[in-house]
C-alpha positions in Angstrom: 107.2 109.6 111.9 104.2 108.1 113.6 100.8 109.4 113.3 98.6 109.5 115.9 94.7 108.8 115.0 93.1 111.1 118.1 92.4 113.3 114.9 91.4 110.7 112.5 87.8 111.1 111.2 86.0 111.9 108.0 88.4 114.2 106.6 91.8 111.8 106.7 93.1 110.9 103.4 95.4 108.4 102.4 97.7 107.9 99.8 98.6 104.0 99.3 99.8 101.6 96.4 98.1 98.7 96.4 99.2 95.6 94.1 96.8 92.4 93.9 97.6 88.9 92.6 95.9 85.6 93.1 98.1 83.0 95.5 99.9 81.8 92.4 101.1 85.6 91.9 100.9 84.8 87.9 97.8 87.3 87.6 98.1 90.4 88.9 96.4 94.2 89.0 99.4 95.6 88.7 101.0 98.5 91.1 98.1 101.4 91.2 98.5 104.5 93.8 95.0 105.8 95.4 93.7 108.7 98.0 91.0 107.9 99.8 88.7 109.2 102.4 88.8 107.0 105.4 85.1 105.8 105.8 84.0 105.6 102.5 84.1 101.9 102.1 87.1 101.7 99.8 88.9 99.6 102.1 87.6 97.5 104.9 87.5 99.0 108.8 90.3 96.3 110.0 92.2 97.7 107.5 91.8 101.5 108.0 92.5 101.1 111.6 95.8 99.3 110.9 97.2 102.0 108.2 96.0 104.6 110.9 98.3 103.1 113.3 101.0 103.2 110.7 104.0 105.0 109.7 104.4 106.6 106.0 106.4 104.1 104.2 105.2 101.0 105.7 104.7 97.6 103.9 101.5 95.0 104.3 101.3 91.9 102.7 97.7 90.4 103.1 95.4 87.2 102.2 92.1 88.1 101.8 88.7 86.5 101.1 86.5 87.7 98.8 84.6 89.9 101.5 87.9 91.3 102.4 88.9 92.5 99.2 89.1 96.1 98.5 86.0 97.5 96.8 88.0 98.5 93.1 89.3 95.1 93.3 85.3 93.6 94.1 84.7 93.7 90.4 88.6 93.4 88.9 88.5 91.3 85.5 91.9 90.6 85.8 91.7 88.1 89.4 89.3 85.3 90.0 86.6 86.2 91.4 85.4 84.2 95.2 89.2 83.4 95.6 91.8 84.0 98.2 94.3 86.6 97.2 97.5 88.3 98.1 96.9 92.0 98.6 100.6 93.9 98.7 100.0 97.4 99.9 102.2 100.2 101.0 101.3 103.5 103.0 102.6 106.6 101.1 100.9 109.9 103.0 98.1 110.7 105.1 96.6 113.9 105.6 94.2 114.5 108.6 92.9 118.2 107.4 92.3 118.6 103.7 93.2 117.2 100.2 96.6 118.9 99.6 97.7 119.4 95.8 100.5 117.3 96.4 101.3 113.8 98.5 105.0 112.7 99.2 104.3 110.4 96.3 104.4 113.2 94.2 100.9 112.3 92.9 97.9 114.6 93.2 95.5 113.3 96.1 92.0 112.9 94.9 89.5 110.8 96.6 86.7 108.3 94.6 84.2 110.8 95.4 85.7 113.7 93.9 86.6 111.5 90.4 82.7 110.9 90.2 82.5 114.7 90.8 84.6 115.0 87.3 81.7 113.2 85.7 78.8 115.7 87.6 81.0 118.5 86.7 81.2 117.4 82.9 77.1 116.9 82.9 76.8 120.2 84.5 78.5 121.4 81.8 76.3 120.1 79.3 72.9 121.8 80.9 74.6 125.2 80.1 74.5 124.3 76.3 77.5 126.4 75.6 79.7 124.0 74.1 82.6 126.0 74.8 81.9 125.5 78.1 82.4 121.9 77.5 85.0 122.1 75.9 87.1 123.9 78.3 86.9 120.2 80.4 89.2 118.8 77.5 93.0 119.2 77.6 94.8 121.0 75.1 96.0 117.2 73.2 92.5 115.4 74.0 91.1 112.9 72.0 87.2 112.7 71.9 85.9 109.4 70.3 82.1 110.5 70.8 78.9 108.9 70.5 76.5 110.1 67.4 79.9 110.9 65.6 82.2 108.6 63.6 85.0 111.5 63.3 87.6 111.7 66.0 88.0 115.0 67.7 91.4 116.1 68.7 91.6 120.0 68.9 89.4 122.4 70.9 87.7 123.8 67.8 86.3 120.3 66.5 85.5 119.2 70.2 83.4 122.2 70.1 81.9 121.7 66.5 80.7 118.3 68.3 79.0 119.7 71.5 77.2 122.1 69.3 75.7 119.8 67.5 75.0 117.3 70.5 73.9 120.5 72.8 70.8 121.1 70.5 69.4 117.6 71.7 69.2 119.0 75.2 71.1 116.1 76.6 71.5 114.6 80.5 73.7 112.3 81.2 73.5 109.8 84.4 76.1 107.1 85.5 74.9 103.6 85.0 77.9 101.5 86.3 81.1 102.1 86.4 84.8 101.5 87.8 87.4 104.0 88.7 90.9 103.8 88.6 93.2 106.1 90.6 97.1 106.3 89.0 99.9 108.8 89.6 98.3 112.3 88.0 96.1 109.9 86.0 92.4 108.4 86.9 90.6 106.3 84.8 86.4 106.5 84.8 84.8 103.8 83.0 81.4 102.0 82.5 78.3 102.3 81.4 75.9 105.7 81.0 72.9 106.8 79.7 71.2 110.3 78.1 67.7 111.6 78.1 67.0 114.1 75.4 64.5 116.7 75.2 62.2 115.0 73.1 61.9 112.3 75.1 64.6 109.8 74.0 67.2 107.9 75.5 70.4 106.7 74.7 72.8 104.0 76.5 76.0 103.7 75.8 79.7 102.7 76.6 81.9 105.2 78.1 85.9 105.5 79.4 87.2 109.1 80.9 90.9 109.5 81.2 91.5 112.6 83.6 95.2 113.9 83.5 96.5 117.0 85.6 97.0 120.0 83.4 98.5 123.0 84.9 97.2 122.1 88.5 93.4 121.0 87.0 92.2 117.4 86.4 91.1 117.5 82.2 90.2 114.9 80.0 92.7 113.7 78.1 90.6 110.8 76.5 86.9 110.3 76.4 86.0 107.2 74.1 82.0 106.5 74.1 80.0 104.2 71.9 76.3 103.2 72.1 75.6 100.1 73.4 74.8 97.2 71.3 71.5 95.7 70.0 70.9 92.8 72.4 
């Protein structure tokens, strides 16, 4: 079925997978599905307007430029960078009133601003100091590689046992750089972050979330973090 764009605006979601490879099509990103707002800059205007005018299900094959390339591909390690490349991308839902639970995809729609809400809502988190509160943010089989410990965390109680600790420094976390990866029920958030402590000290460090949906709620499944080498 068509849909027609007289509603389009800030709220419309949609729901594509996108596949990249340079022109030789021997490197490649890989198929990845992603929700996004339209207007947030994830994909460029010409683009929008065409899947707008589209029909779920349809099929694009592109060659873009460097400016033309998707902004989580701007940065991709896995395609030359200033190149030509073939972007393959397929519409999969939209959604012109809210972020339902549930695309045809059968993937959870979540845009790239609510995935760096995960990270605000984990930092929040820490202000309260109740590491339980943290801890509730962790699925039920996470694995917390953390950054002033060299034990592995793997069960609620030591994920705790490690906030408890880490709480007493008063910590605030800020995002330094980072790239985000949206999958089927799976987002990857990784980069670079820093923490002031109450005593005035900082930390830097290396970071990677892995959000899975858990009983209807995005949890982390894997947080791996690791100061950031003497240069």
């Amino acid at each position: 079925m068509m849909h027609s764009t007289a509603s389009a605006g800030s709220k419309t979601v949609l729901t594509v997978s996108m596949k990249a490879t340079d022109l030789s099509e021997r490197l490649s990103t890989g198929r990845q599905i992603f929700s996004m707002a339209i207007g947030q800059g994830q994909l460029p205007h010409w683009i929008e307007s065409e899947l707008l005018g589209s029909s779920v299900g349809q099929k694009y094959r592109w060659r873009l430029g460097p400016r033309d390339r998707p902004s989580c591909l701007s940065n991709s390690s896995l395609l030359p960078r200033n190149s030509l490349i073939w972007l393959d991308l397929e519409l999969l839902d939209l959604q012109y009133d809210e972020l339902l639970k549930d695309g045809v995809s059968g993937c959870a729609l979540i845009s790239q601003s609510e995935v760096q809400q995960l990270f605000d809502r984990w930092n929040a988190a820490l202000q309260t100091k109740d590491p339980e509160q943290v801890a509730m943010l962790y699925s039920r089989d996470a694995i917390l590689l953390p950054t002033l410990s060299d034990l592995p965390r793997t069960d609620h109680d030591t994920i705790v046992d490690y906030f408890k600790h880490f709480l007493e420094k008063s910590p605030k976390g800020s995002i330094d750089q980072r790239e985000i990866i949206i999958g089927c029920n799976m987002i990857q958030d990784a980069g670079l972050y820093s923490f002031s402590f109450h005593d005035g000290t900082t930390a830097e460090a290396r970071y990677s979330f892995i959000y899975m949906l858990e009983d209807g709620e995005w949890k982390i499944s894997h947080h791996h973090s690791s100061l950031q080498p003497d240069t």
